[in-house]
N, C-alpha and C positions, 0 to 999 in steps of 0.2 A: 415426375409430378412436382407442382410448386408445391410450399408450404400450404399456401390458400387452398387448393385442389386435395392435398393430402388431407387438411381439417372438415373439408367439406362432403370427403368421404367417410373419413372413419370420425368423425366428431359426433356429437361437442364432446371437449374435455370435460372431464371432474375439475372440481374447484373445490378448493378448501380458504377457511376464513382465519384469518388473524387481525388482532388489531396492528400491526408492527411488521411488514416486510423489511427485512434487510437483506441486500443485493449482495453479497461478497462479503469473506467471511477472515479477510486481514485485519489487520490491527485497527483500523478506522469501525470496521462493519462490529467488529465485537465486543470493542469497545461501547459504541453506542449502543447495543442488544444490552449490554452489561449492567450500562448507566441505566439505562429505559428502566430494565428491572428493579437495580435498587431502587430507586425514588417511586416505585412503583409500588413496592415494600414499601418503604417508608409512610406512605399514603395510606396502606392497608388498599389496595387495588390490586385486580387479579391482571396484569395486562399480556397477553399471549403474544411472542417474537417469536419470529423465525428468520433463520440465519441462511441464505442458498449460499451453497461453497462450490466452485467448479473442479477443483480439487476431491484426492482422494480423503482428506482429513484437511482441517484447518493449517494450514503452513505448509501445505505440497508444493502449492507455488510459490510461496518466499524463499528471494534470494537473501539466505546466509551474509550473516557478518555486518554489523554497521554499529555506531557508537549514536545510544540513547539518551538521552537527557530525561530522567526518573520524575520530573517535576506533574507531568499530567498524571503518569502511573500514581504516585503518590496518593495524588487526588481522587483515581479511582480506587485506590487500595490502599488505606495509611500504611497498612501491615505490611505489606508486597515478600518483605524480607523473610517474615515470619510465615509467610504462605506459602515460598519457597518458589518465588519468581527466580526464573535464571537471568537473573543480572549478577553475574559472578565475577567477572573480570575491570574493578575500575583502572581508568586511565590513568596512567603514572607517570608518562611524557608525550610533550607534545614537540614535534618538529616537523615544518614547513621547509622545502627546499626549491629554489630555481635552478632548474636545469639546464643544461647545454648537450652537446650531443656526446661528448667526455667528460665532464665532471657538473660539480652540484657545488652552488652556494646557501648557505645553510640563512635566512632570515632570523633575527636574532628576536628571541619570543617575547621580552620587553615592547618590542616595535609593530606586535601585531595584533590583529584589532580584537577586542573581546570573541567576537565569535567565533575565532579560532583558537578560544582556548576551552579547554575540554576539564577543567576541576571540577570532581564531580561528579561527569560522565560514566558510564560506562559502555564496557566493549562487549558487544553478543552476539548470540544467533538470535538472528530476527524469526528464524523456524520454529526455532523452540521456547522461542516468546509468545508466537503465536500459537504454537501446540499450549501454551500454558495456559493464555487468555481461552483458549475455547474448550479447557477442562474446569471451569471457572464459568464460562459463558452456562453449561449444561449445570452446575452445580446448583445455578440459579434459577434456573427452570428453563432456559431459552432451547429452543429445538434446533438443532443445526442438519440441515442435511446436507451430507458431502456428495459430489461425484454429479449434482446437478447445475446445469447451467441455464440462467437466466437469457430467454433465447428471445422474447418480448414484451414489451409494456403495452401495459390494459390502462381505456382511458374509461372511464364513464359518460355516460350523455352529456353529462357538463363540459367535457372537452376535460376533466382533471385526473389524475394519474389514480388508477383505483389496483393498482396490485402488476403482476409477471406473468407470465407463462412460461415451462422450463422447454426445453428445447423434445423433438421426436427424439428417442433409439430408437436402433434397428431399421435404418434408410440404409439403401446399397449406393456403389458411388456413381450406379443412372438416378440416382433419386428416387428409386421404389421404394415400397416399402419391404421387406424379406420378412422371413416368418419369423424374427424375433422383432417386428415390428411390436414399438410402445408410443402410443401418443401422451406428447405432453400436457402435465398438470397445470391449472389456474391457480396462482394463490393472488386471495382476494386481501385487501388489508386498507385500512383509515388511513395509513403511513405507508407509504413504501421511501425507505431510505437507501440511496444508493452509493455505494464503496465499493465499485468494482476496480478500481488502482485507474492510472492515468491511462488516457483515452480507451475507456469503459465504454465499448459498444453502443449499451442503451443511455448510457450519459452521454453520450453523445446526442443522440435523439430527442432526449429530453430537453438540455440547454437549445436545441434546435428550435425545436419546436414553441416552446416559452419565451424564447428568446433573450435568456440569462446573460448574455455576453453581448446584449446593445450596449453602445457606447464604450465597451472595454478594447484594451490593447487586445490585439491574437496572443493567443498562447504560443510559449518559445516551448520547444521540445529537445531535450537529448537523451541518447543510449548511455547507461550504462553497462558495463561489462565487467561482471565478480568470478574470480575464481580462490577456491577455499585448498589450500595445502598445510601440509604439514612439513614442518623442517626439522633440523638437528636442534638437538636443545641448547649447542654451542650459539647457535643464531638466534637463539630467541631472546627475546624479552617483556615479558607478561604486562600488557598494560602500555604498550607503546602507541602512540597513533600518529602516522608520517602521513605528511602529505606533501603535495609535490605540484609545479606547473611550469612549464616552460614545452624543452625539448620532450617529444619528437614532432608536439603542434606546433604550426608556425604561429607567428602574429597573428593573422586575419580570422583562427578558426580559435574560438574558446572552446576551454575543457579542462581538465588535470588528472590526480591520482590519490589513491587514498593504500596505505598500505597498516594494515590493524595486528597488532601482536593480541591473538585471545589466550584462554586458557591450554591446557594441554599441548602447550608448543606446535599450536595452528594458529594461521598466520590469514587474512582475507586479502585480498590487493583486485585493486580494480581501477579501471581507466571512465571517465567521463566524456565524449565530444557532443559538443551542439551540434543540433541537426540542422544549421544554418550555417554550415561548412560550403565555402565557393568549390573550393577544387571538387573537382566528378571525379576525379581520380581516388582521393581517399579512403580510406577503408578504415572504420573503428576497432574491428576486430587485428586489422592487422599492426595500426598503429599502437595498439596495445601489447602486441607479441613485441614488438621495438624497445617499448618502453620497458623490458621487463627485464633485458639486454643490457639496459644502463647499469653503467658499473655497480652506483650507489645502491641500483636494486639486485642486479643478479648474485650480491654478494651471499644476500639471504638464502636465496637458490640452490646457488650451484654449492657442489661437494667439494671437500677437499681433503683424499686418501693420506695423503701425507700426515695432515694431523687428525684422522679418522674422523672425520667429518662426512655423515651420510649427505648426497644430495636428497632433496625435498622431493614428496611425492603429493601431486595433485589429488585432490579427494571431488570435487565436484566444482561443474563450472554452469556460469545461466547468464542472462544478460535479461532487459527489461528495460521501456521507456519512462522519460523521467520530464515531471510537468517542471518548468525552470521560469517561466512567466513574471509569477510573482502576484504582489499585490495589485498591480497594475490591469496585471490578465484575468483576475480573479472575478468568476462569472457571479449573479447570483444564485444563492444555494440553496434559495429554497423557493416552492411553486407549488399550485394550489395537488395536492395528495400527496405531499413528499420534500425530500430534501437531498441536497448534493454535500458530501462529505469526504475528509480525506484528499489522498491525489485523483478522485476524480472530480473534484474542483480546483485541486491547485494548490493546494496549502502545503506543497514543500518549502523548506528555509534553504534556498538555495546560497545564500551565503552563509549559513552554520554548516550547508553540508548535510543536512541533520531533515525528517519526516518523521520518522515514525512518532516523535512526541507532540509532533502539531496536530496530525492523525486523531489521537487521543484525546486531546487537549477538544480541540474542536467537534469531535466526536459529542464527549461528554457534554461540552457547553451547549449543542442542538438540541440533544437528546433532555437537559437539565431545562429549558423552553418547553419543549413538546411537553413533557409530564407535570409543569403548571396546569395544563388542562388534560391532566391522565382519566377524570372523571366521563371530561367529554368524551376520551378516546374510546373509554369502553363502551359509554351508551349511544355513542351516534350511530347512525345511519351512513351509508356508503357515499350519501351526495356532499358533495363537495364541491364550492362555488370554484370560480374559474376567476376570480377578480379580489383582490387587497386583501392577499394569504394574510398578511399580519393580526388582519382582526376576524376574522371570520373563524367559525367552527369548520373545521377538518384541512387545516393549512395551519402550516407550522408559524410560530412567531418568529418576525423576524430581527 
């Protein structure tokens, strides 16, 4: 049975109302639930969020390890420190290296450009930043539910985004339904915001259909590939951040590495390739094992019994696409019941290196718009015009 056939036997769904969907439940999506609320306090307004997570908890699906720039955080939380945000690890050195397929020239840090320097920073788990944001999200009132996935977008008569539908449980894999068949819920909302990370299914749909990305450059896309070990403590050094370009991509294909000394003598290291690589041959997964080979890296690795040095043991490994575009690719982000935010619009700082605190940053600046008119949010009605979101009731400003 299709989805349409499956609804049209066992339907309609329940629907449940909120003023506030949010699609995804990363640092962008909770961020914005987070902001919504304060200013929502601040107001003296009741405004009801909710959070859909596909995840078993907020941070299931973040990939571990990346270096934060605390500036938005700040902004959502002056205190952060004192809240007992895990930003634990600031950066202590920073080294860029060109490589060749035996050795590495070390670029001298004087000669290289502000954004690659990390004073400041800090080095984390992006998991357990988001586990913190979404202990913090519920403190505030906002409802998060895990373990559901946003499976469709509801439009109203107007043609404008009125809210999600989470996906069926319990389909077998002909497409039946089995006896632990559940059809999914409606959640109806004035806002639906969407954060589901780069090329986010129904973000997709939506910039489609709106047509967000006239006139823009295509969006450039690459994989990233993180894996998280733990070394000897002879090899560590708490606070390092390496990064690296050259060998084993050639010329024609962009990409590089990032290798993070965090706390506890764990270490993140991961490969980048654009997805607009000529050769069909290549492999990012395998060009990554190559790179790890390089003297200057496998020094960290590998063991050495002689002067009791344990080799390094892997603790977990993931990969994920990575919006690389820029300003150029950058669609618009918002359209009449909603907004695009995060990397499913594109706001990676692909030359910092650096998301999660554009995430934030942008987050909060939508969400600090939207709750100018928090009064609206809560007493409107579901209609919502289909033409010049900027001024109209129930379309975000733009």
């Amino acid at each position: 049975m299709t989805p349409e056939e499956i609804l049209n036997t066992h339907g309609p769904r329940e629907s449940m109302e909120y003023d506030v969907v949010v699609v995804g439940g990363g640092p962008a999506g909770l961020s914005a639930a987070i902001r919504l609320k304060q200013l929502a306090l601040e107001k003296g307004n009741d405004v009801s969020v909710v959070v859909l997570e596909k995840g078993s908890e907020p941070g299931a699906h973040i990939l571990s390890g990346a270096i934060m720039d605390p500036i938005a955080l700040t902004e959502l939380f002056p205190k952060w420190k004192e809240m007992g945000a895990p930003l634990n690890q600031p950066v202590t050195e920073d080294i860029f290296l060109m490589t060749t397929e035996t050795g590495a020239t070390r670029v001298p840090n004087f000669t290289l450009p502000p954004c690659f320097h990390n004073d400041g920073n800090y080095i984390i788990s992006l998991g357990n930043f988001t586990r913190w944001l979404g202990e913090q999200a519920e403190a505030l009132g906002v409802e998060i539910f895990p373990g559901f996935t946003a499976a469709e977008v509801l439009y109203n008569d107007n043609g404008a985004v009125k809210g999600v539908a989470t996906g069926n449980m319990g389909v077998g894999k002909d497409g039946e339904p089995t006896e632990n068949f559940q059809l999914g819920m409606e959640l109806h909302a004035k806002y639906t915001v969407f954060a589901e990370g780069a090329r986010g299914h129904l973000g997709k749909q939506v910039i489609s259909r709106f047509k967000l990305d006239a006139g823009k450059d295509p969006q450039s896309y690459g994989i990233g590939i993180k894996e998280l070990w733990e070394i000897d403590p002879a090899r560590h050094k708490a606070g390092l951040a390496l990064h690296s370009a050259g060998w084993p991509l050639d010329e024609k294909t962009y990409g590089g590495s990032f290798l993070y000394h965090m706390e506890d003598n764990k270490v993140v290291v991961g490969f980048v390739v654009g997805l607009d690589y000529t050769n069909p041959w290549l492999s990012p997964f395998e060009e990554f094992q190559r790179f790890k080979t390089h003297p200057n890296i496998r020094w960290y690795f590998e063991g050495d019994e002689a002067k009791g040095i344990a080799p390094a043991k892997r603790i977990s490994y993931g990969a994920r696409a990575i919006t690389a575009g820029g300003i150029l690719s950058l669609p618009k982000t918002v359209f009449p019941g909603g907004a695009l935010i995060g990397c499913e619009a594109g706001y990676l700082n692909a030359s910092r290196i650096k998301g999660s605190h554009a995430a934030l940053k942008r987050a909060c600046w939508r969400l600090k718009r939207l709750t100018k008119h928090c009064k609206r949010v809560v007493n409107m009605t579901n209609a919502v015009p289909t033409q010049k979101p900027s001024k109209t009731v129930g379309s975000i400003p733009n």
